[in-house]
C-alpha positions as CSV (number, residue, x, y, z in Angstrom):
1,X,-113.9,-42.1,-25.9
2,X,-116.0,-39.5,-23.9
3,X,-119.3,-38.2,-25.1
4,X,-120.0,-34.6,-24.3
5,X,-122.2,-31.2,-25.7
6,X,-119.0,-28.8,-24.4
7,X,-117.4,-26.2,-26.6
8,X,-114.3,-26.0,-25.6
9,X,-111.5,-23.1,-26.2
10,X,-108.1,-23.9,-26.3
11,X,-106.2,-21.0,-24.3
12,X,-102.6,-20.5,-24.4
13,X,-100.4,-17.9,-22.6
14,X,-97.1,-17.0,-22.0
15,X,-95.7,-13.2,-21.2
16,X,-92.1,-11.8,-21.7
17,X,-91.6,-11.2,-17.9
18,X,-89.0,-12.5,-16.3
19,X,-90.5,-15.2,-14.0
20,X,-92.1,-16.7,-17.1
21,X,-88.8,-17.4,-18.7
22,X,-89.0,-21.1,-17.7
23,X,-92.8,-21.6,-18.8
24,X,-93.5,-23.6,-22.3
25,X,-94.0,-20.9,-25.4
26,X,-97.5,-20.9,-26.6
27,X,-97.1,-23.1,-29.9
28,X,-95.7,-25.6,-27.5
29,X,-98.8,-25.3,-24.9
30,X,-101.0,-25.6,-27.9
31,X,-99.3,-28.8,-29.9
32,X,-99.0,-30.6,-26.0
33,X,-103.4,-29.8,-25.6
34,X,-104.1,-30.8,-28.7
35,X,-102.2,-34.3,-28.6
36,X,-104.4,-34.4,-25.2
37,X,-107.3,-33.6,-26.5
38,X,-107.1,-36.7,-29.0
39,X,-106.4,-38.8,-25.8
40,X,-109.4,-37.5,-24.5
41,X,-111.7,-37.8,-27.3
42,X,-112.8,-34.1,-26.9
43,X,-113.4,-31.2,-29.8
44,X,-111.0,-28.4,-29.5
45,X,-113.5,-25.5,-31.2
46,X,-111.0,-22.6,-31.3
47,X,-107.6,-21.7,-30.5
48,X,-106.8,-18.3,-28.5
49,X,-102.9,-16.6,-28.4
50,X,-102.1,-14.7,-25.9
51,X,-98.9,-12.6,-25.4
52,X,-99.7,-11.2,-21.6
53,X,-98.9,-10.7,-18.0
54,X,-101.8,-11.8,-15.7
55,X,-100.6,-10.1,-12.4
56,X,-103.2,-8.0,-12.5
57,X,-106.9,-8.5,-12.9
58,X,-109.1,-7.4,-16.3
59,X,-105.8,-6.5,-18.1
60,X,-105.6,-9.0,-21.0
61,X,-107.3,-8.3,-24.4
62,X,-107.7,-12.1,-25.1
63,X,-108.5,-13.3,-22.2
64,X,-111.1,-10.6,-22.0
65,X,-113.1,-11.8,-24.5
66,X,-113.3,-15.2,-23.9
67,X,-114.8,-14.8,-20.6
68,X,-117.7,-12.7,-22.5
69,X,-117.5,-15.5,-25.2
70,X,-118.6,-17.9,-22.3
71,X,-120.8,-15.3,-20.5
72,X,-123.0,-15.2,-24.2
73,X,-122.8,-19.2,-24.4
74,X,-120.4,-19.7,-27.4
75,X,-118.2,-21.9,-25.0
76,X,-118.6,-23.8,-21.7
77,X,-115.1,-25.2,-21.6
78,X,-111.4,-24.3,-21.5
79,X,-108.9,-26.4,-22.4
80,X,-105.6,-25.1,-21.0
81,X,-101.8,-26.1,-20.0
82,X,-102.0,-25.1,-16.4
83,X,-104.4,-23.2,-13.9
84,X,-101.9,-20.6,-13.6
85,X,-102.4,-19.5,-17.3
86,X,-105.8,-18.6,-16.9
87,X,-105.1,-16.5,-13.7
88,X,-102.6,-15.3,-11.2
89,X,-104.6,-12.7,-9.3
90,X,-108.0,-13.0,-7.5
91,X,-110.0,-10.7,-9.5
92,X,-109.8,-13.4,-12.7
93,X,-109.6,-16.5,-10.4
94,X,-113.0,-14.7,-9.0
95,X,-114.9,-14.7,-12.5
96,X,-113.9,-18.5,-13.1
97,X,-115.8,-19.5,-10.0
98,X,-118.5,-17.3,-11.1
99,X,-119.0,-18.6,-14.4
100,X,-118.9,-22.4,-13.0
101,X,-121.6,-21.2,-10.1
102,X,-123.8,-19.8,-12.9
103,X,-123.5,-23.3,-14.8
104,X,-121.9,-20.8,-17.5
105,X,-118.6,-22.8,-17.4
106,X,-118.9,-26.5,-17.2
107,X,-115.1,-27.6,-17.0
108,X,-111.4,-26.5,-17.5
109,X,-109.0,-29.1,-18.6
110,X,-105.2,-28.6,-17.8
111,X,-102.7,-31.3,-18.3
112,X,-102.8,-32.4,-14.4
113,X,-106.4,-31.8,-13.6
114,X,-110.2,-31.4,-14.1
115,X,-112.0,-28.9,-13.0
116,X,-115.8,-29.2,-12.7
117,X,-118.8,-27.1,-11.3
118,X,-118.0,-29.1,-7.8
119,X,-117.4,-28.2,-4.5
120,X,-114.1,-30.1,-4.3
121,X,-112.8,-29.3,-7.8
122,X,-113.4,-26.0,-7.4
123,X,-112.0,-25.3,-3.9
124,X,-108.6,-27.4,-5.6
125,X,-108.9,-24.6,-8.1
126,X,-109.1,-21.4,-6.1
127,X,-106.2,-23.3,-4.1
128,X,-104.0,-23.9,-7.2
129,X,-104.6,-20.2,-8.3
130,X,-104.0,-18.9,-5.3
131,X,-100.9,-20.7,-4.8
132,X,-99.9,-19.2,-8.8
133,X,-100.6,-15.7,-7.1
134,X,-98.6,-16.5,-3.6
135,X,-96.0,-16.9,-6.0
136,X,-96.1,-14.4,-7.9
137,X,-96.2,-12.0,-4.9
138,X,-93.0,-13.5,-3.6
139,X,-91.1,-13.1,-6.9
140,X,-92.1,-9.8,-6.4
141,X,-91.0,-9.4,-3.4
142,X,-87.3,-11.5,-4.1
143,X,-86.9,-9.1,-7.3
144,X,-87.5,-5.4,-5.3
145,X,-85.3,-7.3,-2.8
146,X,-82.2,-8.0,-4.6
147,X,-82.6,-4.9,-6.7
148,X,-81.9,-2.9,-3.1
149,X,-78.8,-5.3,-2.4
150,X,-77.8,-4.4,-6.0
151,X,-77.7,-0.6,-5.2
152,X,-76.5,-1.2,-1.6
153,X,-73.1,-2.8,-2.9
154,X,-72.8,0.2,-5.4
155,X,-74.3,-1.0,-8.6
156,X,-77.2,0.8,-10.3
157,X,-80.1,-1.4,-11.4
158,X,-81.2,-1.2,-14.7
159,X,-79.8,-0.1,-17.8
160,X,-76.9,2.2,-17.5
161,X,-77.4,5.6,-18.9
162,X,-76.0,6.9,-22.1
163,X,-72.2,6.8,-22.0
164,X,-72.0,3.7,-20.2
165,X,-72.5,0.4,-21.0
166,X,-74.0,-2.9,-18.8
167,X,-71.2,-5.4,-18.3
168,X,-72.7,-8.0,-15.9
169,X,-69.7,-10.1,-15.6
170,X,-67.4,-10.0,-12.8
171,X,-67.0,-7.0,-10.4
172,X,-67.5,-4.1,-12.8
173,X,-71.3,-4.7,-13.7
174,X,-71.2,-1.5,-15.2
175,X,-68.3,0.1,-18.1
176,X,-67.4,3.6,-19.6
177,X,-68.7,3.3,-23.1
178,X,-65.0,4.5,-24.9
179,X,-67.3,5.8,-27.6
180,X,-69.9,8.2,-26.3
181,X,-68.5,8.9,-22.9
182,X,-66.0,11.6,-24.1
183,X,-69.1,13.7,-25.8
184,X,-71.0,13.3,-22.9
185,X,-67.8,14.8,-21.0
186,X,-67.7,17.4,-23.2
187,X,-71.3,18.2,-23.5
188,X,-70.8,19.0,-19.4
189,X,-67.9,21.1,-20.1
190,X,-69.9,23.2,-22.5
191,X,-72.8,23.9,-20.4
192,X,-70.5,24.8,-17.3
193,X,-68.1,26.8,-19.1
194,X,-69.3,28.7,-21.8
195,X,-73.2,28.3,-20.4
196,X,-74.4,26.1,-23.7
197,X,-78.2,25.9,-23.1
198,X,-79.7,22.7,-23.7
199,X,-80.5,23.6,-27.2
200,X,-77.4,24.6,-28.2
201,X,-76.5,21.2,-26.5
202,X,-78.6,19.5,-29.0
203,X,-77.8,21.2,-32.1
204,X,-74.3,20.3,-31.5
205,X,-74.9,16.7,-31.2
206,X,-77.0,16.7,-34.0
207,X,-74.1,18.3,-36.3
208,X,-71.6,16.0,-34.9
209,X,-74.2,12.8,-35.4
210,X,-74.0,11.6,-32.1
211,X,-76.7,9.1,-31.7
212,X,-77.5,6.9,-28.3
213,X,-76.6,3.0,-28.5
214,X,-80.0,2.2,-30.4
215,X,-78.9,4.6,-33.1
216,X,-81.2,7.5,-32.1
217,X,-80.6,10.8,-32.0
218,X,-80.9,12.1,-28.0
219,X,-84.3,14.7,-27.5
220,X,-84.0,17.5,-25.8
221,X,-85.7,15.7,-22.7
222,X,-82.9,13.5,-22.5
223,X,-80.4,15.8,-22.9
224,X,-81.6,17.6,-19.9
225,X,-82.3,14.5,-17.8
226,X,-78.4,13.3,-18.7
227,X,-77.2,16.8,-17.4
228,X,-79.0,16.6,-14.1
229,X,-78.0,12.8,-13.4
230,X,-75.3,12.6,-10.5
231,X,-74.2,8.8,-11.7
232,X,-71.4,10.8,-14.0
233,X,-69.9,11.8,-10.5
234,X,-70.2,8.6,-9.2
235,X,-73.4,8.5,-7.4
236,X,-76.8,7.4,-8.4
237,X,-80.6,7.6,-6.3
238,X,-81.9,4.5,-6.0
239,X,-85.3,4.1,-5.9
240,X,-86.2,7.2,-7.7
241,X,-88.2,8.2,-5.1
242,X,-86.2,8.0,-2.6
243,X,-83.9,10.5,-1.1
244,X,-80.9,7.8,-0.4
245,X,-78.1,8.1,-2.2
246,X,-75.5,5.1,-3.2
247,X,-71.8,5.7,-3.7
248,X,-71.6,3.5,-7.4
249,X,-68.4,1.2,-7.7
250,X,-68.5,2.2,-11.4
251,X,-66.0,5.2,-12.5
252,X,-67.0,8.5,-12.6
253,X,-66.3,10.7,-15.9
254,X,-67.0,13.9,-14.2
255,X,-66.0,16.3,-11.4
256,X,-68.8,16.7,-8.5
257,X,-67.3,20.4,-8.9
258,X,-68.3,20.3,-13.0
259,X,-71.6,19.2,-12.2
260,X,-72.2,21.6,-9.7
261,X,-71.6,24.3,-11.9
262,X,-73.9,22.7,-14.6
263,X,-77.0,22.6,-12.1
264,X,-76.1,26.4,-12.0
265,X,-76.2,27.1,-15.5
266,X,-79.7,24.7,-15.8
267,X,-81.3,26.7,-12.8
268,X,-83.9,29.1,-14.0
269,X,-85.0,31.7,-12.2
270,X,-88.9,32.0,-11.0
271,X,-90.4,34.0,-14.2
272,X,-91.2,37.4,-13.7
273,X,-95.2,38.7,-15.0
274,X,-95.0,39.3,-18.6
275,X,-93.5,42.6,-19.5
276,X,-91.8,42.9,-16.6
277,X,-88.2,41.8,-16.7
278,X,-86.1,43.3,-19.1
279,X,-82.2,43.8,-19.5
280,X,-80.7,47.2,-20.8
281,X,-80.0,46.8,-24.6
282,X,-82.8,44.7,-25.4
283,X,-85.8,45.5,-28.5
284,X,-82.4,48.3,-29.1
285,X,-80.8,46.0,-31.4
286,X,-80.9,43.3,-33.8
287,X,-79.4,40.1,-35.3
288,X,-77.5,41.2,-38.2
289,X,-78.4,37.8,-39.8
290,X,-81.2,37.0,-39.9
291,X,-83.1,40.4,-38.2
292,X,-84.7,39.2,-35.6
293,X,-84.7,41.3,-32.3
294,X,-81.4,40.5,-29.7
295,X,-83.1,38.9,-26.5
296,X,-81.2,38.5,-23.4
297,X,-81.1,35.8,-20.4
298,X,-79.1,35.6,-17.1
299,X,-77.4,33.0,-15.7
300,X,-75.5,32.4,-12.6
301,X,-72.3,30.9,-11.7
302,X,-71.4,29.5,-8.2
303,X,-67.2,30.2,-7.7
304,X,-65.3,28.0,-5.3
305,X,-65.6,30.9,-2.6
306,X,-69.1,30.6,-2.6
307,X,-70.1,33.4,-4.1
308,X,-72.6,33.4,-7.0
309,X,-71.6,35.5,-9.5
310,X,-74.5,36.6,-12.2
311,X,-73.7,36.6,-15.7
312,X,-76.4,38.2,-18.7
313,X,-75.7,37.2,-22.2
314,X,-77.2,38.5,-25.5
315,X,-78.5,36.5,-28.2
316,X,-80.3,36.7,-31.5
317,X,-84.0,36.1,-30.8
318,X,-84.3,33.5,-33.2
319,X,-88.0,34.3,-34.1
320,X,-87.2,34.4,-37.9
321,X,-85.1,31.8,-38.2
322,X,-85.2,29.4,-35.5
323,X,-81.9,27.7,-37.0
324,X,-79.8,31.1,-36.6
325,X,-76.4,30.1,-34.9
326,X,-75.1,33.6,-33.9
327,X,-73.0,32.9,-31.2
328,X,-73.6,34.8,-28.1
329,X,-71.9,37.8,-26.0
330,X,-71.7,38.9,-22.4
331,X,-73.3,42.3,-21.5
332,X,-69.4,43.5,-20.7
333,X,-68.3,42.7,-24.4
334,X,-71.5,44.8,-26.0
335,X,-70.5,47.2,-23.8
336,X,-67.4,47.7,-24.8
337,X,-68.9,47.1,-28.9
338,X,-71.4,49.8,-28.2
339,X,-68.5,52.3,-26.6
340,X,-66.9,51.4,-30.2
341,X,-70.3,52.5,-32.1
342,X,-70.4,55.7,-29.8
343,X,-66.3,56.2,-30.7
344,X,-66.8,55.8,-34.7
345,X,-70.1,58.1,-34.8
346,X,-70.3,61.5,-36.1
347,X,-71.2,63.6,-33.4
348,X,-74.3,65.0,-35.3
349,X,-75.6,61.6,-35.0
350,X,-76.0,61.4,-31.4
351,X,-78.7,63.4,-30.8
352,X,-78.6,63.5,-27.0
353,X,-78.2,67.2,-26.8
354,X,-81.1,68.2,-25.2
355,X,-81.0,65.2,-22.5
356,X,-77.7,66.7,-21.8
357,X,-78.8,70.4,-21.2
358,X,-81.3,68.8,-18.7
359,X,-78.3,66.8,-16.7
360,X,-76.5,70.2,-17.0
361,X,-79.4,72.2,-15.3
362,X,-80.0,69.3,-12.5
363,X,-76.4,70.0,-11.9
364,X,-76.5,73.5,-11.6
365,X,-79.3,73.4,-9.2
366,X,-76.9,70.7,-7.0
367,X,-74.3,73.2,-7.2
368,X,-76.4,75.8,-5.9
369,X,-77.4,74.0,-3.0
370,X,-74.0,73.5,-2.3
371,X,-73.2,77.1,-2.1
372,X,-75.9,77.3,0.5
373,X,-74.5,74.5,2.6
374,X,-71.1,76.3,2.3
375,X,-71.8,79.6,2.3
376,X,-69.9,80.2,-0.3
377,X,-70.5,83.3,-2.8
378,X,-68.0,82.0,-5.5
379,X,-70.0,79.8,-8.1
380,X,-68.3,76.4,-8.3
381,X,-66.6,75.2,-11.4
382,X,-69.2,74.0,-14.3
383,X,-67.7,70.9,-16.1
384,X,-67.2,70.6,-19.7
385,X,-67.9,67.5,-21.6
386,X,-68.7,66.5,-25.0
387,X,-71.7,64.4,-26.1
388,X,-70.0,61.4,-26.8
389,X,-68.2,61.4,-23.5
390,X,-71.9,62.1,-21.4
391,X,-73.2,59.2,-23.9
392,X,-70.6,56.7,-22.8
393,X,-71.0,57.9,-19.3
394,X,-75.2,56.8,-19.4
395,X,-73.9,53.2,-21.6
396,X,-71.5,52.3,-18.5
397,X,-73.5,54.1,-15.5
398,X,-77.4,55.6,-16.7
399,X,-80.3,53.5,-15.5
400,X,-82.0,50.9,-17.9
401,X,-84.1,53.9,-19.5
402,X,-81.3,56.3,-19.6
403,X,-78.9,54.0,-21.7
404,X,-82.2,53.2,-23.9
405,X,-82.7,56.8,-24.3
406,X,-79.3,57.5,-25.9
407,X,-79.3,54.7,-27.8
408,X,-83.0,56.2,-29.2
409,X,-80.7,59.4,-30.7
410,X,-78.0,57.1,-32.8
411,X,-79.2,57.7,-36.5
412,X,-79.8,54.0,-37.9
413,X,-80.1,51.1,-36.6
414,X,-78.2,48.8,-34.2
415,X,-77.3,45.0,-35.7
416,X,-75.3,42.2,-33.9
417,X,-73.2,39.5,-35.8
418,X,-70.1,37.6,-35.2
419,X,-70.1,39.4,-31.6
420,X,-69.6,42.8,-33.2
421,X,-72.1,45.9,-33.5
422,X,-72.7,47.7,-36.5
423,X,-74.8,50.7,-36.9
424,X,-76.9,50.6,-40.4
425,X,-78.2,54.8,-41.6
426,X,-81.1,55.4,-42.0
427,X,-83.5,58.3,-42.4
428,X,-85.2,59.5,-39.1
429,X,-88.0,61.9,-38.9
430,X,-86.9,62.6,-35.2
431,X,-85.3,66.4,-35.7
432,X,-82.1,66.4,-33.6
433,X,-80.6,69.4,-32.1
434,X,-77.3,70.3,-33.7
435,X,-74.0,69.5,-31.7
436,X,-70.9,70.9,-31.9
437,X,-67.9,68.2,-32.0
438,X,-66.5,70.9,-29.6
439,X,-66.9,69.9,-26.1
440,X,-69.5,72.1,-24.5
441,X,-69.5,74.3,-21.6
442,X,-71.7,76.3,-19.7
């Protein structure tokens, strides 16, 4: 039986890291001190729980405030299974020392030693926790190691990303998931051949109820960071950091051509100053479902000649109704729907009469320079056109404002839906000049 005024504070510790895997769990540490205890004939006070990596230094809750506990004398002793659960890093090895050179700690008891404000005790101490940390260090060291060996032989550390699955046995550490991995091919196809944006990506996979192995449904973060990740060709970067790139032993699901032209589509051009980029038939028309102004957005598509071809595509604006699934339509096929409108109007409702009479007197003046050049006395030939012919002519050929301008004279308003444009009357207080349906000459 031992006679003593110390406090003592049972600590136990164990983390979920890998190298502790072998350690004893905490209710374990604390049944195996107390039975020691009773052998020593000491007073455990309180019993502290800890579920936490000491690697580093000042990092444990728990820990934390029992060495404040000790610094404000409520304890001068630990009772503990093993040096290395109070510390495996200098900085906490450091304030142990401390305490037992300030006479604030008087002893720590493990299950193999005693630890007492002495020279030699305390030397054996820093020794033991030093040793702890050496080790830790090397696991460290062994774990980066392998995980490079890993990714030299072809096989990407870590968990395998969505449409894959981690086998670990045998050669083929990592499998096609059967279930997800044909969405995930078909969420490529859609974004490199009918340029799905990563939102459109989303809503799909929402309204299919496609949900990642954990049952969750994928963000639009994810869904982005899947689309840019080369390891559904076949290769993978490995550290993420690093510019070196493995060839993986698992089996591709895409094309390196598919993927290509995905990073096209996701490549967004360096955003012009406010106001200043605009396409030709924008704030002209709107979504016939839900109203909001059509917006537009380009997008470019590498061919296997090289060549980058540019494609713009019109789309509802979304601004009332961010749920609006109008599809969209290429500038070429609203062409062609706004060559329709111009077909199907009256001509009294083009009111580009005036904006033609100016082309015509531009064109007269051309002519006459001509004459000049020639020196020819006989006037040329004037053309005759009709208005709907000149307004088709400025839709397929005019300049951004021109095209604007003409669509300024149609009498309603323009609407998009299911691809196709409809013109809606409505009352203008703009006074038109009157056209003949004749074709005019002058």
């Amino acid at each position: 039986m031992v006679t003593n005024t110390i406090t003592y504070c049972l600590y136990a510790r164990k983390s979920s890291e890998q190298d502790e895997r072998q350690a004893l769990s905490i209710e374990q540490q604390i049944k195996e001190m107390e039975l020691l205890a009773d052998h020593w004939g000491i007073k455990i006070s309180e019993i502290r729980r800890e579920s936490h990596s000491s690697k580093e230094s000042g990092t444990r809750p728990i820990y934390n405030r029992l060495i404040k506990d000790i610094q404000l004398g409520y304890f001068n002793g630990i009772v503990t299974w093993a040096p290395d659960r109070l510390s495996r890093n200098a900085g906490d090895l450091g304030i142990l020392v401390d305490l037992m050179d300030q006479g604030k700690l008087a002893e720590i008891r493990t299950h193999g030693q005693t630890f007492t404000n002495s020279p030699n005790e305390k030397f054996l101490l820093m020794i033991l926790g030093s040793q702890a940390k050496l080790e830790n260090d090397n696991r460290g060291l062994n774990v980066i190691r392998g995980l490079h060996n890993k990714a030299a032989n072809g096989w990407r550390p870590g968990v395998a990303p969505i449409g894959y699955l981690n086998n670990g046995l045998g050669d083929k550490k990592i499998i096609v998931d059967e279930i997800r991995s044909p969405i995930i091919v078909e969420m490529f196809e859609r974004v490199a051949k009918q340029a799905y944006t990563g939102r459109e990506v989303k809503r799909w996979l929402d309204d299919i109820d496609f949900v990642s192995r954990h049952g969750k449904r994928l963000v639009l973060s994810h869904i982005y960071r899947t689309l840019k990740n080369p390891f559904y060709y076949g290769e993978f970067q490995y550290p993420k950091t690093s510019e070196t790139m493995h060839h993986g032993k698992h089996a591709p699901i895409i094309s390196k051509e598919m993927f290509d032209e995905v990073q096209i589509q996701l490549t967004v051009a360096p955003k012009a100053p406010a106001g200043t980029k605009e396409f030709s038939f924008t704030r002209m028309i709107k979504c016939g479902v839900c109203k909001t102004g059509v917006t537009a957005e380009e997008k470019l598509k590498k061919l296997k000649t090289g060549e980058i071809r540019r494609y713009v595509y019109y789309h509802c604006g979304r601004a009332n109704d961010l749920d609006c699934i109008q599809p969209y339509i290429r500038e070429g096929e609203l062409m062609i729907e706004l060559l329709n409108v111009i077909d199907e109007l009256k001509i009294d409702e083009i009111g580009a009469h005036q904006q033609f009479k100016e082309e015509l007197i531009r064109y007269d003046r051309f002519l006459g320079v001509l004459e000049q050049s020639n020196g020819s006395s006989q006037p040329a030939t004037k053309p005759t056109i009709d208005l709907k012919a000149y307004s088709k002519y400025v839709l397929q050929h005019g300049t951004k404002e021109e095209k604007r301008e003409i669509l300024q004279y149609v009498t309603g308003e323009l609407f998009l839906k299911d691809q196709k444009v409809y013109v809606e009357r409505k009352t203008r207080s703009k006074k038109f000049i009157p056209a003949s349906s004749n074709p005019i000459a002058i």
